[in-house]
N, C-alpha and C positions, 0 to 999 in steps of 0.2 A: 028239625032242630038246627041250633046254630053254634058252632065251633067258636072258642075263645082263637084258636089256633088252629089250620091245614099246614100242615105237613107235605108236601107230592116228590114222593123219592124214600126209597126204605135203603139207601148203603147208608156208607158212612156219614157223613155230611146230615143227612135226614133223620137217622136214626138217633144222632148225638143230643139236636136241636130237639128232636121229640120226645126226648128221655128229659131234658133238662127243662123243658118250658113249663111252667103251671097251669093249671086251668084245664078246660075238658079241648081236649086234642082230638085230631084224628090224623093220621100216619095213613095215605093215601102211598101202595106200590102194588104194580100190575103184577108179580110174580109172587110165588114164598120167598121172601125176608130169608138170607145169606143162602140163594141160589144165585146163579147167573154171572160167575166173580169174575172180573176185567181188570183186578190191580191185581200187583208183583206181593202184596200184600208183606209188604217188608217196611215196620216203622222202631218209631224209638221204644226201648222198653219201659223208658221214662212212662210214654203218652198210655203202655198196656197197664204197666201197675196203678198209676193215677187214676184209669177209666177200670178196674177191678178187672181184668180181661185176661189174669194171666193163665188162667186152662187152654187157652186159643195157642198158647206158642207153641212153635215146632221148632224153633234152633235159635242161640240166641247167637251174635257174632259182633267183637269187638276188633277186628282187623279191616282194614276193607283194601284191594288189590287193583291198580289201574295198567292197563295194558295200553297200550299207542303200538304203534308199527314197530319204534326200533327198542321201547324201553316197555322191560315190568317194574312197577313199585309197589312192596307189600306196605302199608302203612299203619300205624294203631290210632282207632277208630277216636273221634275227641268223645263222644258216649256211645254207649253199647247199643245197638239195633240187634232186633228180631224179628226172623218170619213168622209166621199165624197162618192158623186156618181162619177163613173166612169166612164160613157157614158157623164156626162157634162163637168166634168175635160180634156178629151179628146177630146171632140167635143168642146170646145172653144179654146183649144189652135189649134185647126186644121183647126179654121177659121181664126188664124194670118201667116198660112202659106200662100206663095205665089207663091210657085214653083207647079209641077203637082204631084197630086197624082195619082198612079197607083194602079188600082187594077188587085194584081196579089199573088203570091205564088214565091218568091224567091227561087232558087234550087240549086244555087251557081256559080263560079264566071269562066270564062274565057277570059283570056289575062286584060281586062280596061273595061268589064261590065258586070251586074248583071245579070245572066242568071233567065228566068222565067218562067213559063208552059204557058205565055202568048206572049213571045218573051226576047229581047234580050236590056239593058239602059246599053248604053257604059256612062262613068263618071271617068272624071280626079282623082278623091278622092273617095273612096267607105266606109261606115261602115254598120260594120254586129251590129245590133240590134234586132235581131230575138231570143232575151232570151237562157235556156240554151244550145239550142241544137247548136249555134253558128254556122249556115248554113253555112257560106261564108267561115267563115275562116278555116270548117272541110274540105271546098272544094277547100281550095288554100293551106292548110295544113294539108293532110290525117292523122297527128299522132296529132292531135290539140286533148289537152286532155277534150273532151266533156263532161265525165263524173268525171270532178274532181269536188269535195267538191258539189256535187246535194243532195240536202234534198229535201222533199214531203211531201206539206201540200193539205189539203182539209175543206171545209167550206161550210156553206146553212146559208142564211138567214134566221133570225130565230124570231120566238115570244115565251113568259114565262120570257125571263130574263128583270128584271125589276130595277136590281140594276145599280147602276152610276159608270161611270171610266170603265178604260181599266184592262179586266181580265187577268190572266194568271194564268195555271195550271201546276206546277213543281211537278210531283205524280206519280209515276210508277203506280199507281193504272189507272191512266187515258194514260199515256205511258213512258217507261221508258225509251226508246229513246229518247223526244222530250219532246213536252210539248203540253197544251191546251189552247184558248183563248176564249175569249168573248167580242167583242168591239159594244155596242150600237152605232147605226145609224137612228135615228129620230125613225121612227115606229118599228122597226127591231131591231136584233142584227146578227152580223156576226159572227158566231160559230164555231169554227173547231179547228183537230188536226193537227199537224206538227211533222215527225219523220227525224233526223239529219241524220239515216242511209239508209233506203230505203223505199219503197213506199209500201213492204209485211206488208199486216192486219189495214192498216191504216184507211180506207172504214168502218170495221167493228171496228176497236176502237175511228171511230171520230163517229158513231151510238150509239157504248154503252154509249159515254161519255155525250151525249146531252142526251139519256137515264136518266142516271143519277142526270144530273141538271135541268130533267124537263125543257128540250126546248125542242123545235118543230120546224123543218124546211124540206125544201120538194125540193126545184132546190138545187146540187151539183154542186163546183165547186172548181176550183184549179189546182194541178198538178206539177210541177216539178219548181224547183227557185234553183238559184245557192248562195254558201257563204262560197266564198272564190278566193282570188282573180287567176283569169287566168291570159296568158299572155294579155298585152294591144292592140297588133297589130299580126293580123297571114300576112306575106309577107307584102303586099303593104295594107292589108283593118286594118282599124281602128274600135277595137269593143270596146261597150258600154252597160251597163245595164249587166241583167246578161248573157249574152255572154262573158263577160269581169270576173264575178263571184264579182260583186261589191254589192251584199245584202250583208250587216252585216250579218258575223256569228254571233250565239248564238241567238242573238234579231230577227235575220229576217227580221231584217228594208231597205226595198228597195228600198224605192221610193226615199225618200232624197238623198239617193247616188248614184242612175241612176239620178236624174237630176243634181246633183254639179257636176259629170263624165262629163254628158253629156252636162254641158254649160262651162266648160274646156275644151273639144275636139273641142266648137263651136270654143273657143278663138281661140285655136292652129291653126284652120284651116283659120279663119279669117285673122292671122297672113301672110299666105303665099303671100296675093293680096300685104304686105308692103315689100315684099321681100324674105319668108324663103321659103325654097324648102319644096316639101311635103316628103322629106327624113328627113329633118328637124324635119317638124312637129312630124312625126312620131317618131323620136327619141325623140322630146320635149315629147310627151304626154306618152311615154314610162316612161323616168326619173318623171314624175308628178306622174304615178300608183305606181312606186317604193317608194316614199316617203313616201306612205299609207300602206308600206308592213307588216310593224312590229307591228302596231293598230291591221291588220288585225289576223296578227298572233297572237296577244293576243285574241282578242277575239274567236279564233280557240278555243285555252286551255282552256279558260272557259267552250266552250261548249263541248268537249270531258271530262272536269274536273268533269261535273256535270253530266253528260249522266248516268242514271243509278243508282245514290245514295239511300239510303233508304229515303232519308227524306233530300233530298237536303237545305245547310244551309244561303241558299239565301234569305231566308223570315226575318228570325232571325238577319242576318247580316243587310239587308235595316231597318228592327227595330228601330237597337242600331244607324245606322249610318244618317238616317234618316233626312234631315235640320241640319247636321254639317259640319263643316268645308270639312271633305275627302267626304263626297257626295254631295257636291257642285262642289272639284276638279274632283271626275269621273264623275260626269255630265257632267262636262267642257271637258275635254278629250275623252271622248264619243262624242261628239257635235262635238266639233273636226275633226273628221273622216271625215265628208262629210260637211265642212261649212266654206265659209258663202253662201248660196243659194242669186246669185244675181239677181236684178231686170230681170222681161222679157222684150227684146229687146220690141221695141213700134211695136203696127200692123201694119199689111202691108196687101195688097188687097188678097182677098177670092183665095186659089188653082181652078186650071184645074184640072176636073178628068178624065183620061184615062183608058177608059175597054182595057187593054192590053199595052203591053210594046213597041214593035215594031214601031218605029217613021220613 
């Protein structure tokens, strides 16, 4: 059989695009769909009620608190964020899917379908959603820069912190590359460090730093996220989330922006059954990544601007700037980047699961 759509990647990013495109889909991911979680799983509640998601939340939090070495600032948030679970954020929206889901391991792409260690989903439109390693598109284009703009965060759920709002630690003391967070989740908090450069000592400075603040946490988890944008299509496949390198630099915020990505790519594709070619599309969704180029590029230099400072003056600056006028406009230009998150397309009857690709 042939797919109007492949799908290769069951998280966010994959799951958005496959819930929203028309036509007979197939949702290609090696594991069960909201196992295996690697984000801090902390977005806007905006993007949970807009995408109907809100049974998933576990705490919602409109303060958020920046720590540097010699200052704390508590601050009120410009919109409310919340944590989730990520096995029900995922498992509901993958009961509005209605194409087949395959479980398999995408290994990349020859001629019109997605190759698999299970067989072979030929498919008119293909997007690689398979996060940073960008499978499909390193296998339809060997110089595909896989490792552009890759930072490495790690995180355990965690007990001891008992304070409110969303943390962040800007401190070479805790890492001078990166930074540290703490986001409370109902019982829990999810605790970890993130370095902008690479993944060397990270293990042992996201250990000393929970050290430190008297938490405790025991399952590890994480690993590699992109931030910074890639190209939007390698040859003929369409990529999305961080394949595409659409987490916000500096903040790391990736969920909001692998799903406004990826229900713009639904559009584009939507688009072709009214007439456009998928040359088209592709170039439409092409010119769309470009329009977000120079956001992203700022926020590049923030984060290269502040990597490393003694005493970085970001706590001090949010302070003074605090509920005024210019931190109302960069909230708004912030927001900006990945918005407006629209409604989720209405449900549609429960996927097929196929053990193996070969139809």
């Amino acid at each position: 059989m042939t797919y109007d759509v492949v799908v290769a990647g069951g998280s966010f990013a994959g799951l958005i695009t496959a819930t929203s495109v028309r036509g007979r889909v197939a949702l290609v991911e090696k594991g069960e769909v909201g196992e295996g979680q690697t984000s801090a799983c902390g977005t806007t509640v905006d993007l949970v009620q807009k995408l109907g998601l809100e049974e998933s939340i576990e705490e919602v939090h409109d303060e958020g608190v920046l720590h540097t070495r010699n200052h704390t600032v508590r601050f009120k948030l410009p919109y409310a964020f919340c944590t989730f679970d990520y096995r029900t954020f995922c498992r509901v929206l993958l009961d509005r899917f209605s194409g087949d889901l395959v479980t398999a391991a995408a290994t990349g792409v020859e001629g019109s379908a997605v190759i698999t260690d299970q067989g072979s989903l030929e498919g008119r439109l293909l997007v690689d959603a398979t996060g940073w390693r960008a499978t499909l598109a390193c296998s339809v284009a060997p110089t595909f820069p896989a490792r552009m703009a890759v930072t490495y965060g790690l995180e355990k759920p965690c007990i001891g912190f008992t304070d409110r709002g969303l943390h962040f630690w800007f401190d070479p003391e805790v890492r001078g590359d990166g930074y540290g967070w703490s986001f409370p989740a109902g019982g829990v908090a999810r605790a970890g460090l993130l370095s902008y450069v690479a993944p060397d000592g990270v293990s042992a400075s996201t250990e000393a730093f929970l050290r430190r603040e008297g938490i405790n946490g025991h399952r590890t988890h994480g690993g590699f996220l992109t931030a910074g944008l890639r190209p939007a299509t390698a040859r003929d496949v369409f990529l999305v989330g961080d394949s595409a390198g659409h987490c916000l630099p500096f903040t790391g915020e990736g969920i909001r922006p692998a799903a406004f990505f990826a229900q713009r790519l639904a559009s584009i594709i939507n688009d072709i059954a009214e007439g456009r070619t998928a040359a088209e599309a592709r170039a439409a969704y092409r010119e769309l990544q470009a329009r977000y180029a120079r956001r992203y590029r700022i926020l590049r230099g923030l984060q290269r601007g502040l990597r490393g400072w003694p005493d970085p003056p970001l706590g001090r600056a949010l302070g003074l700037l605090e509920g005024g006028a210019i931190y109302r406009y960069l909230a708004r230009v912030y927001w900006e980047v990945a918005a407006p998150i629209e409604p989720a397309p209405a449900p549609r009857p429960a996927s097929i699961e196929l053990r193996g690709a070969s139809a």
